[in-house]
Residue frames relative to the residue before (quaternion, step in Angstrom):
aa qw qx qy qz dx dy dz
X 1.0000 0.0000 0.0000 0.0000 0.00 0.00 0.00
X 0.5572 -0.7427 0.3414 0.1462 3.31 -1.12 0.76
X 0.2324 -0.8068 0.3330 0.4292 3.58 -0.02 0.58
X 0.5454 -0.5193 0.4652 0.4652 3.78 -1.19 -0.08
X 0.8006 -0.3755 0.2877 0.3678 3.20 -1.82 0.65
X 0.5593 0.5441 -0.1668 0.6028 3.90 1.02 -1.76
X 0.7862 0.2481 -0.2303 0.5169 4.51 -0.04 -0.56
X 0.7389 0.1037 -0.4771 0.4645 3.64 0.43 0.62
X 0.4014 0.6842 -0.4633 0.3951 3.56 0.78 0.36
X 0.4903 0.6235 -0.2712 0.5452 3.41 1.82 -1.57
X 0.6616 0.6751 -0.0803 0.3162 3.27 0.50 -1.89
X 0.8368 0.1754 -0.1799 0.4864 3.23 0.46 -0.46
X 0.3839 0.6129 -0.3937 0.5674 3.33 1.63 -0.27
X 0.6187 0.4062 -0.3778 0.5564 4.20 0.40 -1.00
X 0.6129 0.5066 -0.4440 0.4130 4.31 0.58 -1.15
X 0.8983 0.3641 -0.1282 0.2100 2.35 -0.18 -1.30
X 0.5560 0.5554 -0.3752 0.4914 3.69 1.63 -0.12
X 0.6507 0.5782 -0.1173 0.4781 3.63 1.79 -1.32
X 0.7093 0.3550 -0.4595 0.3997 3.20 0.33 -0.79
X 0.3353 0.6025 -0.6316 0.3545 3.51 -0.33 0.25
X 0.7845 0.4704 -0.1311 0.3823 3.03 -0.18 -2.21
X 0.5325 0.6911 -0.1867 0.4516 3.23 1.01 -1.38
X 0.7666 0.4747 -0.1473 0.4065 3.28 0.30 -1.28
X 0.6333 0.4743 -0.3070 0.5289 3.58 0.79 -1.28
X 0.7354 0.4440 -0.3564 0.3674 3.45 0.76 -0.48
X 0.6264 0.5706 -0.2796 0.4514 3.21 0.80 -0.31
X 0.6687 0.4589 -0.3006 0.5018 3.33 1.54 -0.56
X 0.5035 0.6348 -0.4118 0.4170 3.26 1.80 -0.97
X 0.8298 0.4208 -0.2120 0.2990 3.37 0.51 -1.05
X 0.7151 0.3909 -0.1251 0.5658 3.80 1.58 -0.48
X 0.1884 -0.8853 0.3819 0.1870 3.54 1.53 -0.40
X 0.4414 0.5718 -0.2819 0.6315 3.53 1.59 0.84
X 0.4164 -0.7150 0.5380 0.1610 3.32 -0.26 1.89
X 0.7441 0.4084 -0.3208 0.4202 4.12 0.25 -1.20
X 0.5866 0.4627 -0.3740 0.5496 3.79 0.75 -1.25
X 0.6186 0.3345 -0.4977 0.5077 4.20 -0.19 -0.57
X 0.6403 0.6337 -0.3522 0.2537 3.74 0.11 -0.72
X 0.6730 0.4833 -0.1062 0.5498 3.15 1.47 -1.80
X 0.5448 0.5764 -0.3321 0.5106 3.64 1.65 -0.82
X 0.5641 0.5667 -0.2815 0.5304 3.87 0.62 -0.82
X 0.6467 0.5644 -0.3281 0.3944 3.46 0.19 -1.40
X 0.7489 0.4811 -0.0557 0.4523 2.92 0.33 -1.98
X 0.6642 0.4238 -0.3287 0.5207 3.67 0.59 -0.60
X 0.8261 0.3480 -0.2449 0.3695 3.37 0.63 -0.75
X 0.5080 0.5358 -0.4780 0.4758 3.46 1.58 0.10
X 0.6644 0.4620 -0.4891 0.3254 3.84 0.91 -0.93
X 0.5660 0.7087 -0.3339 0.2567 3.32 1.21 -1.11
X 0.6397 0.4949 -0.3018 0.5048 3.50 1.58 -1.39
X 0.6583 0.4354 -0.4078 0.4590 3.98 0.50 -0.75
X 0.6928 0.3304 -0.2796 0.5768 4.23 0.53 -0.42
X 0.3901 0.6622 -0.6224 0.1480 4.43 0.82 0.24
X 0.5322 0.6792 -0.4356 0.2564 3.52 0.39 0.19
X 0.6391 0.4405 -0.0334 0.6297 2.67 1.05 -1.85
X 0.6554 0.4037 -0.3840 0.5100 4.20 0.05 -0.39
X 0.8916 0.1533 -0.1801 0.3862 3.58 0.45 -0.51
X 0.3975 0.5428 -0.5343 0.5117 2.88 1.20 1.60
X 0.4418 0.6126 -0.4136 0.5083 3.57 1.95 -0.58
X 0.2473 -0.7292 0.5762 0.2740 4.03 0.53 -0.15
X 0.5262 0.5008 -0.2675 0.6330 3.87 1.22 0.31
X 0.0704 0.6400 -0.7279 0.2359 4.20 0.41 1.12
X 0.7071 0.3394 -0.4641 0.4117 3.63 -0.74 -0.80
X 0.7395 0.4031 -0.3268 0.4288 4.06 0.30 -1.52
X 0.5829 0.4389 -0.5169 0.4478 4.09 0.79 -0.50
X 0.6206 0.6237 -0.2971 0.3709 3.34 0.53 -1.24
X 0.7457 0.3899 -0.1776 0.5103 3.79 0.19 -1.05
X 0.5340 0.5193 -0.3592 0.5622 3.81 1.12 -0.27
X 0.7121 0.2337 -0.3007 0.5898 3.95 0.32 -0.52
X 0.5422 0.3246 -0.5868 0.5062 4.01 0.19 0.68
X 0.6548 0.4699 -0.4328 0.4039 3.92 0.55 -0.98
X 0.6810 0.5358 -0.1346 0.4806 3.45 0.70 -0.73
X 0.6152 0.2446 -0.4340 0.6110 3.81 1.02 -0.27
X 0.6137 0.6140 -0.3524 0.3496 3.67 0.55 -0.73
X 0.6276 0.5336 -0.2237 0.5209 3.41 1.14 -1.05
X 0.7424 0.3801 -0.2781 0.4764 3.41 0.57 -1.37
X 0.6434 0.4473 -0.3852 0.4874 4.23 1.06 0.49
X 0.4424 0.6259 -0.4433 0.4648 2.81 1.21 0.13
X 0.6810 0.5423 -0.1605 0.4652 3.27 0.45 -1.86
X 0.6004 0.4378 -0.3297 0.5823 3.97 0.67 -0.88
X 0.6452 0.4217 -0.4418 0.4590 3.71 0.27 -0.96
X 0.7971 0.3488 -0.3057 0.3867 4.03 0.17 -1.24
X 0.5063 0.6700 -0.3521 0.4133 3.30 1.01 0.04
X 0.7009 0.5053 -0.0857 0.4961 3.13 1.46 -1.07
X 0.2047 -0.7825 0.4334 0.3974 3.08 1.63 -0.76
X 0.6015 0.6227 -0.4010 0.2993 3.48 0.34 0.84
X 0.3306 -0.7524 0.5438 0.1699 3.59 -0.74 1.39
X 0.0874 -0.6578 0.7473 0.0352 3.98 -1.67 1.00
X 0.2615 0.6444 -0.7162 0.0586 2.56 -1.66 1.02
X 0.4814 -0.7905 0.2820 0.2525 3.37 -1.16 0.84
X 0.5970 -0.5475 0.3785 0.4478 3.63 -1.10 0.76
X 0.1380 -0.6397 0.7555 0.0315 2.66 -1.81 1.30
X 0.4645 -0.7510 0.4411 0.1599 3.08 -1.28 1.34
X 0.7476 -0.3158 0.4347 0.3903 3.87 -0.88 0.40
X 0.3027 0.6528 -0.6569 0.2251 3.48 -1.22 1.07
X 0.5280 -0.6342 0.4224 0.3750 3.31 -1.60 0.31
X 0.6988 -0.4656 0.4002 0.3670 3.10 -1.84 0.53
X 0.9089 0.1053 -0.2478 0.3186 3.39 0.62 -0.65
X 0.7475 -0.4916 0.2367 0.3790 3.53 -1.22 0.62
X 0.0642 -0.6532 0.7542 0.0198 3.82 -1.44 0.90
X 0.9176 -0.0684 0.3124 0.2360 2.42 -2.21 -0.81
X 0.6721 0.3710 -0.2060 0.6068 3.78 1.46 -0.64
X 0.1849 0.7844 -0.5903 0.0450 3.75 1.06 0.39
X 0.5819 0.6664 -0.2966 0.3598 3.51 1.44 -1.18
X 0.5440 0.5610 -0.3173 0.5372 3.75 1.14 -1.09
X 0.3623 0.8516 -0.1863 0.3298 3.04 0.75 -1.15
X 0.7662 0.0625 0.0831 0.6342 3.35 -1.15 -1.81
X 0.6312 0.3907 -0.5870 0.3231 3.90 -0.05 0.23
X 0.5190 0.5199 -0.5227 0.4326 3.89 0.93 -0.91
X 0.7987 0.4745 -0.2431 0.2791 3.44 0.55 -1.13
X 0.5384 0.5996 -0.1853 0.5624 3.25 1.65 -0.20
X 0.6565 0.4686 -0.3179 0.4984 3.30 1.27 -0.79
X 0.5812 0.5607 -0.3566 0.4697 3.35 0.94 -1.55
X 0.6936 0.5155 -0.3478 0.3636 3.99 0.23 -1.07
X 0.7526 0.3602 -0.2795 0.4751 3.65 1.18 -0.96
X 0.2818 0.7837 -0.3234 0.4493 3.23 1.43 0.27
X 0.6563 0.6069 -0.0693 0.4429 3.31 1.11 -1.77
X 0.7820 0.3805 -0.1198 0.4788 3.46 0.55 -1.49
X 0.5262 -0.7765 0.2732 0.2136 3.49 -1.11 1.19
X 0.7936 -0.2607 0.0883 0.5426 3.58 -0.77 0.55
X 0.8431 0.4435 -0.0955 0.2889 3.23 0.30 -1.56
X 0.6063 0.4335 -0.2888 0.6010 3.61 1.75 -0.95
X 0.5481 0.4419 -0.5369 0.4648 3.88 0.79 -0.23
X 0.6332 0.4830 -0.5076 0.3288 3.48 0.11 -0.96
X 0.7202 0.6063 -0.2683 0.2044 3.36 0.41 -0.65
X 0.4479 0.5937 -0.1806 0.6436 2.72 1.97 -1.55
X 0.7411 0.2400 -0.4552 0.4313 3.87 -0.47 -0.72
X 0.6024 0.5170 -0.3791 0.4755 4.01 0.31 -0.79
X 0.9092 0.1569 -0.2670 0.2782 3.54 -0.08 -0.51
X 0.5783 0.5439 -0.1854 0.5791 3.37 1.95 -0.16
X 0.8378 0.2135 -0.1633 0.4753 3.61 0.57 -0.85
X 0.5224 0.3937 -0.2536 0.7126 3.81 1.70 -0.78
X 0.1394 -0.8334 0.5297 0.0739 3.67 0.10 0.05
X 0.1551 -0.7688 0.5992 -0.1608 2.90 1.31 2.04
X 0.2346 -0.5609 0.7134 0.3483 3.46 -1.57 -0.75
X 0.8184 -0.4544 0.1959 0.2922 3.40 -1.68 0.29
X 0.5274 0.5711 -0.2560 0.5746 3.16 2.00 -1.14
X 0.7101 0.4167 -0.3380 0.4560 4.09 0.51 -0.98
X 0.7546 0.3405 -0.3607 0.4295 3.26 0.27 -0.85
X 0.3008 0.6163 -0.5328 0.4957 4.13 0.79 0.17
X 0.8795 0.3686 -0.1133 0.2788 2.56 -0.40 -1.72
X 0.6316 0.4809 -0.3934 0.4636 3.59 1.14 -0.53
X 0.5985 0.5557 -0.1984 0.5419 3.64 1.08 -1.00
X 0.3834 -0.6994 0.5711 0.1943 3.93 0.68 -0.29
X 0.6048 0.4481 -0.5062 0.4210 3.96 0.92 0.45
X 0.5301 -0.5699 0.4478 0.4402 3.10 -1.26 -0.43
X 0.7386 -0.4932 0.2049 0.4114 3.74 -1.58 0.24
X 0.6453 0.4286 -0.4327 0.4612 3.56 1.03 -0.66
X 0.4935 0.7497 -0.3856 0.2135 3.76 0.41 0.55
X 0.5003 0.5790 -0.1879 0.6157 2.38 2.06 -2.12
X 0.7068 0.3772 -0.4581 0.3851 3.83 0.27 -1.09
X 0.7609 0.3878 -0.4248 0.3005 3.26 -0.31 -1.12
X 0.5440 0.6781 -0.3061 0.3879 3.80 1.24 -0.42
X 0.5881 0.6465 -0.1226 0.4702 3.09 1.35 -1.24
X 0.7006 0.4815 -0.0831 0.5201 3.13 0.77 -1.69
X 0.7571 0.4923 -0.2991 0.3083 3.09 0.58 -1.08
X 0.5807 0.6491 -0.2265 0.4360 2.91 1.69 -1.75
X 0.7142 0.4711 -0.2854 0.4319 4.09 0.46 -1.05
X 0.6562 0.4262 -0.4748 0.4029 3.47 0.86 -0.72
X 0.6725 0.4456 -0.3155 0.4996 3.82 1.01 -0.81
X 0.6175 0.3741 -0.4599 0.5169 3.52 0.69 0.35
X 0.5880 0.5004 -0.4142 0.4819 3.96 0.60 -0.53
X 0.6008 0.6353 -0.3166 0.3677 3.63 1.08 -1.01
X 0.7150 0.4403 -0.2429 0.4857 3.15 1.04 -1.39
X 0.7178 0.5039 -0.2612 0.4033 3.27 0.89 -1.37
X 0.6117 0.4330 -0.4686 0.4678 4.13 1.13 0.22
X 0.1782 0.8044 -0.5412 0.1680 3.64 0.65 -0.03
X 0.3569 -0.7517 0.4501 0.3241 3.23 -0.67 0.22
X 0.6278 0.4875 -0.3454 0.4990 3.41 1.58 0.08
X 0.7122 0.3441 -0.3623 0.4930 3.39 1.07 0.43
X 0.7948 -0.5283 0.2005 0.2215 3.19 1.09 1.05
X 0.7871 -0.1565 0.3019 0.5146 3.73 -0.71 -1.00
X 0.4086 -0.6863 0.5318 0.2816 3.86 -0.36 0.66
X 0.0657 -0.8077 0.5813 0.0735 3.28 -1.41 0.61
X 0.4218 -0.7940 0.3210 0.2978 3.28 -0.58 0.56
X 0.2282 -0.8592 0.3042 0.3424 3.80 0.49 0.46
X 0.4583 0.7274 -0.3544 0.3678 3.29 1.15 -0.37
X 0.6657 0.4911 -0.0587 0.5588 3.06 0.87 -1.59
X 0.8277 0.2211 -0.2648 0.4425 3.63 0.47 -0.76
X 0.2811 0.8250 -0.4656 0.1537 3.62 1.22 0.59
X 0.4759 0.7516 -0.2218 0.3993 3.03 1.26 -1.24
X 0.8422 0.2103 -0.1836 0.4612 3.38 0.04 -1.54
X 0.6413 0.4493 -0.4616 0.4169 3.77 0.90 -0.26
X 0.6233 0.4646 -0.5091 0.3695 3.88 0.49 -0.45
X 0.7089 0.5301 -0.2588 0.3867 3.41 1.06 -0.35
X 0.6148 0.7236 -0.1132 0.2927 3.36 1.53 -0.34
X 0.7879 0.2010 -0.0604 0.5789 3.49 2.05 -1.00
X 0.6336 0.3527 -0.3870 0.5695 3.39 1.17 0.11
């Protein structure tokens, strides 16, 4: 059914303010500039065939960001299923630190969230880079709150783990540096 003149007018006002936000997640979660794209797309076509009903939920942005977690998730799951590991090309650089130290600790930050399975990344991008809280990001994810923590928790120590290597140099804290990476490649 078609929307009325006044619901896709709504509609694209909600796109076009979201997809941004939208987007970084999707990249947060697949680390592939075209596949977050095709994730968006898709989220925002189901989003346009159900705009009635989503923006009667008074919660568009949380319905909306659930079907990227969820297409993103559900490629994951095909990828491990397949037994195959993605990650995106990094490009050649020196060994030792400059002026791009920032570029940097994100490759190294990326590579680390890279590491952590489907289900503790979601978490990590939602409550660290979407700065969800414990109650939103639950609730987007359908578990309960002591999940997100123990996910959380769990997720940073295996990212701090990776990130003290001795081939990656100086530890970083990811928590703390979420901020500037969600903000850094899309």
């Amino acid at each position: 059914m078609a929307l009325g003149e006044h619901e896709e007018a709504q509609f694209w006002e909600f796109a076009t303010a979201r997809r941004h936000g939208l987007l970084r997640v999707a990249y947060l979660l697949t680390g592939d500039h075209a596949l977050a794209e095709d994730f968006v797309q898709d989220a925002l076509f189901q989003a346009y065939r159900n705009w009635r009903r989503i923006e009667r939920s008074e919660q568009p942005e949380a319905y909306v960001r659930k079907i990227v977690v969820n297409l993103a998730n559900s490629r994951w799951r095909r990828l491990k299923h397949r037994n195959t590991l993605f990650y995106a090309d990094v490009p050649d650089r020196p060994t030792t630190r400059d002026a791009h130290a920032d570029v940097d600790r994100s490759d190294e930050l990326w590579r680390a969230l890279a590491t952590l399975p489907t289900g503790m990344r979601t978490v990590i991008v939602l409550r660290f880079y979407e700065e969800l809280t414990e109650a939103e990001t639950a609730a987007v994810l359908g578990k309960s709150v002591g999940t997100v923590k123990s996910q959380s928790s769990r997720g940073l120590a295996r990212m701090r783990e990776v990130l003290s290597t001795p081939a990656q140099g100086k530890q970083t804290d990811p928590a703390s540096a979420a901020g500037r990476l969600g903000n850094t490649h899309v």
